[in-house]
KEZA-161528 format. One record per residue: x, y, z of N, C-alpha, C in turn; residue in one letter; residue number from 1. Coordinates in Angstrom, 1 decimal. Each point is the difference from the previous one (the first is absolute). Layout:
BEGIN
<<X; Y; Z>; <X; Y; Z>; <X; Y; Z>; 'A'; NUM> ...
//
This chain:
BEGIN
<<170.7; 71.5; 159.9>; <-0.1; -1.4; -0.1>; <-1.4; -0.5; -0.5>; 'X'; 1> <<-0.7; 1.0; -0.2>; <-1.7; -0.6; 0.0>; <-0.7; -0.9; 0.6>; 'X'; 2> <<-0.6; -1.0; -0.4>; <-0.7; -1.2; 0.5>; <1.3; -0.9; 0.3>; 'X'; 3> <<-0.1; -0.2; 0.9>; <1.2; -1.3; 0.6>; <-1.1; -0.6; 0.8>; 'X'; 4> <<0.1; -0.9; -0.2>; <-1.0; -1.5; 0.6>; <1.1; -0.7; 0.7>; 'X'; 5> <<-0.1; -0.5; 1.4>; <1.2; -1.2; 0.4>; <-1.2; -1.2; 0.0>; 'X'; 6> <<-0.2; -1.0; -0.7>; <-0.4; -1.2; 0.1>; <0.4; -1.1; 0.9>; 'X'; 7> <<1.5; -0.1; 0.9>; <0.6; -1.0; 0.7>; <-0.8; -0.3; 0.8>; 'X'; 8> <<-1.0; 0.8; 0.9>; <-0.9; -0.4; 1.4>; <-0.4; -1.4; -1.1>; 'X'; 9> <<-0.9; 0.6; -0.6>; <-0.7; -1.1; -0.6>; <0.7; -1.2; -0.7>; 'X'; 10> <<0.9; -0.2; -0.3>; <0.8; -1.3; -0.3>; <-0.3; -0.6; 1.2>; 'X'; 11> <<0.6; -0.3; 1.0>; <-0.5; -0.5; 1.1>; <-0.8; -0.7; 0.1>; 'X'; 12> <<-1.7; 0.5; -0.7>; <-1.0; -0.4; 0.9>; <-0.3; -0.9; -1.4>; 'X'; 13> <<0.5; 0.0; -0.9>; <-0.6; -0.3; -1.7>; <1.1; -1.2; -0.3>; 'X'; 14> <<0.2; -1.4; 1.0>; <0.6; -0.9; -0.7>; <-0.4; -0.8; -1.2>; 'X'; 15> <<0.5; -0.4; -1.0>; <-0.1; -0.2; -1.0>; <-1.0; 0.6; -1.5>; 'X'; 16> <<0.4; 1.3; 0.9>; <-0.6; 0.8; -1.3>; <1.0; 0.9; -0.6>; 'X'; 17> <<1.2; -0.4; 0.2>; <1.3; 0.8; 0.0>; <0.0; 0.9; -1.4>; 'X'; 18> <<-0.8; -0.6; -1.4>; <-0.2; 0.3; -0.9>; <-0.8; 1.0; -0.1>; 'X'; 19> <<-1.1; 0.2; 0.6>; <-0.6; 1.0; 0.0>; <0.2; 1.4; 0.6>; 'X'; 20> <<0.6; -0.3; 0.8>; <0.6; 0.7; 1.2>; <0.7; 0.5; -0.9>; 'X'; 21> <<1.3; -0.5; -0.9>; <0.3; 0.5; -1.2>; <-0.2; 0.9; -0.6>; 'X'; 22> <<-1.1; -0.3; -0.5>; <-0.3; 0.8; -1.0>; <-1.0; 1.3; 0.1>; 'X'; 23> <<-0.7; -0.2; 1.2>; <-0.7; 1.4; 1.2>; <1.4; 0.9; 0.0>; 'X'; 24> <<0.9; -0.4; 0.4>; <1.4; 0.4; -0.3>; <0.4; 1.2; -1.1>; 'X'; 25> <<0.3; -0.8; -0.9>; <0.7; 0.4; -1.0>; <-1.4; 1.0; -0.8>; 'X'; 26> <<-1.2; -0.1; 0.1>; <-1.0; 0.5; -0.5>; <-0.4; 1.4; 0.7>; 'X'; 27> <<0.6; -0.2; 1.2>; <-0.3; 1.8; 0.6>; <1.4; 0.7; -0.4>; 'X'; 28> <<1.4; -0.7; -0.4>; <0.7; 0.7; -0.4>; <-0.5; 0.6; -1.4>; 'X'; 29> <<0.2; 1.2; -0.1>; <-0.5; 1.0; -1.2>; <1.4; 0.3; -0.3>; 'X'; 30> <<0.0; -0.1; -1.9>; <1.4; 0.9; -0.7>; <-0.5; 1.2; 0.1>; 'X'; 31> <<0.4; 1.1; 0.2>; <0.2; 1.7; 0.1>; <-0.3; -0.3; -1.5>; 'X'; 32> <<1.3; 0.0; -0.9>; <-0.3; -0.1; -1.3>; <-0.4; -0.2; -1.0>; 'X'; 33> <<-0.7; -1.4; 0.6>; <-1.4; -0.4; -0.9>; <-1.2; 1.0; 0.0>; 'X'; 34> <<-0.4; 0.3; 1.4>; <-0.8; 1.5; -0.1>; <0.1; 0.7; -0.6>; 'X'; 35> <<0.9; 0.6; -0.4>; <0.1; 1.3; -0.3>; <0.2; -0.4; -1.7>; 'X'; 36> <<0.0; -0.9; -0.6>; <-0.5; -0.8; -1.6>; <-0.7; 0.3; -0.4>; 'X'; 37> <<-0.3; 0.7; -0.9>; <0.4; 0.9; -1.3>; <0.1; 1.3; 1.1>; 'X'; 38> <<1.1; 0.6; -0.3>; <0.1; 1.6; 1.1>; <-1.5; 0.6; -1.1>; 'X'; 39> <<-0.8; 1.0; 1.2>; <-0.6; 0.7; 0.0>; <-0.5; 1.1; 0.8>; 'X'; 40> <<-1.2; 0.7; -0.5>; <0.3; 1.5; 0.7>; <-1.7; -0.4; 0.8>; 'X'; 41> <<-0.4; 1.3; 0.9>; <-1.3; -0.8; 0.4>; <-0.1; 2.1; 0.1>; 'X'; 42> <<-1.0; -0.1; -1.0>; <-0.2; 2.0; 0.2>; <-1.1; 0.2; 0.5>; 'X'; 43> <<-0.5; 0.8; 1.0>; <-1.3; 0.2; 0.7>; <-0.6; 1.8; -1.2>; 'X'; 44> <<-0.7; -0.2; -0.6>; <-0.6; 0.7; -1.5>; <-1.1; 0.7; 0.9>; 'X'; 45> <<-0.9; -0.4; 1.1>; <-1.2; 0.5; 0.6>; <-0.5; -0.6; 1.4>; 'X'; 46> <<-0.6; 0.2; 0.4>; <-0.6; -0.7; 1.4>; <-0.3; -0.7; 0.1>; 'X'; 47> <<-0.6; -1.0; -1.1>; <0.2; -1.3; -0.5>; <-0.4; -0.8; -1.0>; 'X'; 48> <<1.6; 0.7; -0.5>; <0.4; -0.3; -1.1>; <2.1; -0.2; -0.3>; 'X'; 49> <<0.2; -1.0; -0.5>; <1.6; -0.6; 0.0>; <-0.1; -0.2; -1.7>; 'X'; 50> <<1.4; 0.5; 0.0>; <0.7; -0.3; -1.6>; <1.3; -0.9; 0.9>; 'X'; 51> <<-0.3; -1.3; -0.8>; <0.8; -0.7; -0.2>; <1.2; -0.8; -0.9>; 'X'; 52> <<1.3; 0.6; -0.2>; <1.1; 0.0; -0.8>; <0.9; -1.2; 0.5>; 'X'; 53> <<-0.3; -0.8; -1.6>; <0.8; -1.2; 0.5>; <1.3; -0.1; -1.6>; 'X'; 54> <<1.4; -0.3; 0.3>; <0.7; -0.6; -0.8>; <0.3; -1.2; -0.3>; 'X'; 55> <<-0.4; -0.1; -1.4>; <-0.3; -1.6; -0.6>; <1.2; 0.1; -1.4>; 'X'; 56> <<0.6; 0.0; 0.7>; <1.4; -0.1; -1.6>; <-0.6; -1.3; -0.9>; 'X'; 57> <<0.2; 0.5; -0.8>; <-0.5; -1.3; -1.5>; <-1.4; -0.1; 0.3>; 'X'; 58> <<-1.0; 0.5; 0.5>; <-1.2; -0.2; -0.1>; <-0.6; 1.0; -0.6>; 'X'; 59> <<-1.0; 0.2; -1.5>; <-0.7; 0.9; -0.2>; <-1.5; -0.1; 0.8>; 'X'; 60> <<-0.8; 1.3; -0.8>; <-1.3; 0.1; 1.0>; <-0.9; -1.5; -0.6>; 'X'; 61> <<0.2; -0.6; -1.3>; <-0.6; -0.6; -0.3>; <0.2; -1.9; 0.5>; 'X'; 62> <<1.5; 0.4; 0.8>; <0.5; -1.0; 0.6>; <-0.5; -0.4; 1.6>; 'X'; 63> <<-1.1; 1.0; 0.7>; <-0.1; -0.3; 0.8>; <-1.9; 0.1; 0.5>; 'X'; 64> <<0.0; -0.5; 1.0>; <-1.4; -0.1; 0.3>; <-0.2; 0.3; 1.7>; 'X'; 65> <<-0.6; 1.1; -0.2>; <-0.5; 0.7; 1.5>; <-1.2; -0.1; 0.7>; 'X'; 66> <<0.2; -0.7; 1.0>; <-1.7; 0.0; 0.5>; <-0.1; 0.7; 1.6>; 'X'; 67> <<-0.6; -0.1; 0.9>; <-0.4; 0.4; 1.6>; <-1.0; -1.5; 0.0>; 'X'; 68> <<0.7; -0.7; 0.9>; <-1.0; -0.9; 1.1>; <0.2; -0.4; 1.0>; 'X'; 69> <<-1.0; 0.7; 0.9>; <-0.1; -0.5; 1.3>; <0.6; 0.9; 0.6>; 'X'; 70> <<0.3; 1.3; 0.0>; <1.0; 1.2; 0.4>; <1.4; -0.6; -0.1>; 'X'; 71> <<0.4; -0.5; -1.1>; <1.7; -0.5; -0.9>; <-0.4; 0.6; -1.4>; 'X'; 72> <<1.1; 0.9; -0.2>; <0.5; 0.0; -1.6>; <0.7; -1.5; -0.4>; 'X'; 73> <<-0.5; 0.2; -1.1>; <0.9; -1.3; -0.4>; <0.1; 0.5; -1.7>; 'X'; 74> <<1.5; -0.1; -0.2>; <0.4; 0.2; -0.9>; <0.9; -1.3; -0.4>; 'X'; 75> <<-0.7; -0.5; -1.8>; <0.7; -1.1; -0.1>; <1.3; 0.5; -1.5>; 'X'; 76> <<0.4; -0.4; -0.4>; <0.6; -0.1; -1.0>; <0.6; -1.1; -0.6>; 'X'; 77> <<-0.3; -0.3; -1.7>; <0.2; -0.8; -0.5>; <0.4; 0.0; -1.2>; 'X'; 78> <<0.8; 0.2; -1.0>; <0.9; -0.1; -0.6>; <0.0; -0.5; -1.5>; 'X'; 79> <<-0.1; -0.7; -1.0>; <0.4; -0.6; -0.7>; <1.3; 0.1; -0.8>; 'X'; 80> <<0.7; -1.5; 0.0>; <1.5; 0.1; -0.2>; <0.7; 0.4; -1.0>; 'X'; 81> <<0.5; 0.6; 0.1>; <1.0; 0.8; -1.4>; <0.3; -0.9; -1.1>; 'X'; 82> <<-0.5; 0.2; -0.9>; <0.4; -0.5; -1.6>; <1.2; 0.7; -0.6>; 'X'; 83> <<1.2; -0.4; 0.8>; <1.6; 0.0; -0.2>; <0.3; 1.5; -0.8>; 'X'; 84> <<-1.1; 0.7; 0.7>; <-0.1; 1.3; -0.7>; <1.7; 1.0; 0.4>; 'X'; 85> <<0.6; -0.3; 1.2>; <0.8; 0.3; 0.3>; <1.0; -0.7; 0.7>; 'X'; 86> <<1.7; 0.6; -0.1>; <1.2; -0.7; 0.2>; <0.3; 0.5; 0.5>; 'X'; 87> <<0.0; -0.1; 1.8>; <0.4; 0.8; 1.0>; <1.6; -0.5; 0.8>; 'X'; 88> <<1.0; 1.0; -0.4>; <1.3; 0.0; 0.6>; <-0.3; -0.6; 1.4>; 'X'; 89> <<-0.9; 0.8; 0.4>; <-0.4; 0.0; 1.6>; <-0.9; 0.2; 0.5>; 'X'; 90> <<-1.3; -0.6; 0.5>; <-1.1; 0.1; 0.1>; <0.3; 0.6; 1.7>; 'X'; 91> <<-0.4; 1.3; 0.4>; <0.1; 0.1; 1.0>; <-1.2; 0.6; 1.0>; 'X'; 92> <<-1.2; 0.3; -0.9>; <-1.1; 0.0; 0.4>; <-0.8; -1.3; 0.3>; 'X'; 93> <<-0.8; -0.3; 1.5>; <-0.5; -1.5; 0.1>; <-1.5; 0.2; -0.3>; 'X'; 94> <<-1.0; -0.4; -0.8>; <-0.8; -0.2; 0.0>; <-0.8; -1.1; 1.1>; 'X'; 95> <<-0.1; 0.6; 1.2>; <-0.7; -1.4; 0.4>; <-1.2; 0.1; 0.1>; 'X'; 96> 
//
């Protein structure tokens, strides 16, 4: 179950802040799924040192930008839009 938070004590004592209370709420709930966005690998290479393998369908190397701040990878990707280069039956790969 991981992090489970019960917030109801605190409704109680928080009248008319029902809204926030809310959203304290809904904001400790975490999707499993969204984590795990873009699947990737985490490989330990040395004592300290990590290769990091990430899958980015429809993204080339030139499509993305990699930085470290603040002890966060942050990997962005951005795109420019297809010039009707292709007629896809079925687009079944998502670029997000």
């Amino acid at each position: 179950m991981g992090n489970a938070f019960d917030f109801s004590p605190l409704f109680r004592s928080t009248v008319g802040f029902d809204r926030l209370m809310s959203l304290l709420e809904s904001a400790a709930r975490v999707d499993e799924a969204t984590l795990s966005y873009p699947p990737c690998n985490i490989e330990r290479i040395g004592d300290d040192a990590y290769r990091v393998s990430l899958a980015v369908a429809g993204f080339g190397l030139d499509d993305l930008q990699i930085e470290t701040r603040e002890n966060s990878l942050i990997v962005t990707g951005k795109q420019e839009a297809a010039k009707g280069e292709h007629r896809y039956l079925h687009q079944g790969i998502a670029g997000r």
